[in-house]
C-alpha positions in Angstrom: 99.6 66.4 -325.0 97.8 69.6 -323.1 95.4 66.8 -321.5 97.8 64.7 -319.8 99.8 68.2 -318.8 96.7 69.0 -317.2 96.5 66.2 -315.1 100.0 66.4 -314.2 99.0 69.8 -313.2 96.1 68.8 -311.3 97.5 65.7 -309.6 99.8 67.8 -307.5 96.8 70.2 -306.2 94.0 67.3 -305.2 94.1 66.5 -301.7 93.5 62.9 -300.5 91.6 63.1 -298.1 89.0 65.4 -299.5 86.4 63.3 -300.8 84.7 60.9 -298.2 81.3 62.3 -297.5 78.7 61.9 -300.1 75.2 63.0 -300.9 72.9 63.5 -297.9 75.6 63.1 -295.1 75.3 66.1 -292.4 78.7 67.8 -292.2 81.1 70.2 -290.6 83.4 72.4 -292.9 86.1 74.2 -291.2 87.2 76.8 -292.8 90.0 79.3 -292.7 89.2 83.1 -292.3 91.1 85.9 -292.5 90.2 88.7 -290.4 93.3 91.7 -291.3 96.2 90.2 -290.1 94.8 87.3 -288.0 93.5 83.7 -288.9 90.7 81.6 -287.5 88.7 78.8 -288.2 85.1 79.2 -289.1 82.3 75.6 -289.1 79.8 75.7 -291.5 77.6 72.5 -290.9 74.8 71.4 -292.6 73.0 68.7 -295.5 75.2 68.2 -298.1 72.6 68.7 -301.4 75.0 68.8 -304.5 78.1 67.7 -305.7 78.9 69.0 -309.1 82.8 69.0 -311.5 85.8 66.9 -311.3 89.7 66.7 -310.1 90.2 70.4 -308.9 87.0 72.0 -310.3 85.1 69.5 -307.7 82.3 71.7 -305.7 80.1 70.8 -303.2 77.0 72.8 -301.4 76.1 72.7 -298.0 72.5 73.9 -296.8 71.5 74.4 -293.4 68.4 76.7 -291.7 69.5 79.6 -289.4 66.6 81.7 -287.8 64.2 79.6 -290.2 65.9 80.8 -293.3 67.9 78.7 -295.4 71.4 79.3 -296.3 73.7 77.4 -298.6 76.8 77.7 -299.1 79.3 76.3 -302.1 82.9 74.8 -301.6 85.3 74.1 -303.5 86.8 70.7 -302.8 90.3 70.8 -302.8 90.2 74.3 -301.9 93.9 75.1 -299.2 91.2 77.4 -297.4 89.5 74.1 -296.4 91.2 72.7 -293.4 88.2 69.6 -293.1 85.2 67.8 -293.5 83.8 66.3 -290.7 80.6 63.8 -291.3 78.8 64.3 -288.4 75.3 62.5 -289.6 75.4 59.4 -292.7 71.7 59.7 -294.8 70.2 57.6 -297.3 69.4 59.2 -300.4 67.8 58.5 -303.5 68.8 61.8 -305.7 72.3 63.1 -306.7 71.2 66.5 -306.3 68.7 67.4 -303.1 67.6 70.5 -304.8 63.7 69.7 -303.5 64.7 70.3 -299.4 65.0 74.2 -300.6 60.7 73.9 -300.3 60.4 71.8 -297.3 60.7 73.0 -294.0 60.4 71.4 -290.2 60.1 67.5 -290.2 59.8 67.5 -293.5 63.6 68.4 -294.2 64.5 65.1 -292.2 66.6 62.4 -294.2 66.5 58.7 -292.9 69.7 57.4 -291.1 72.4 55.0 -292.9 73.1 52.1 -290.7 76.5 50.5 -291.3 
């Protein structure tokens, strides 16, 4: 009984158009910030390296160098602050998690192309 309420629950927060990057892909997040009484759109782009939960728990982490340090950075999916997800770049990958690109840096950070 509680299960299916929670789904009922969670059916009406999950956005649909949320999930079409995977793994790998090089993305733009826009993001709303608040700055006092003003709002403004803030890209965050980068490797995606993880995905992790399900329905509105879903996260995902974007990583990206600035200045030759790296910076990640999680999401939350189906978050309203989230206004998109642009795939910029489509990789192939061969690991759910890219955890190992936090030791690599230069050329080494590159991920192969997905032709379509």
């Amino acid at each position: 009984m509680s299960q299916k309420l929670m789904q009922l629950v969670e059916q009406s927060c999950i956005r649909p158009d949320a999930g079409n990057f995977e793994i790998g892909d090089t993305v733009d997040v826009h993001t709303k910030i608040l700055e006092g009484n003003k709002e403004r759109i803030q890209v965050f782009s980068g490797v995606v390296i993880a995905r992790s939960g399900a329905g509105t728990r879903e996260m995902f982490v974007v990583r990206r160098i600035v200045a030759g340090e790296g910076v990640e950075r999680k999401f939350p999916l189906h978050s309203p602050r989230i206004e998109k997800v642009e795939v910029k770049r489509r990789s192939v990958v061969r690991r759910a998690k890219l955890y190992f690109l936090r030791e690599r840096s230069g050329k080494a950070v590159r991920l192969t192309e997905r032709r379509i």
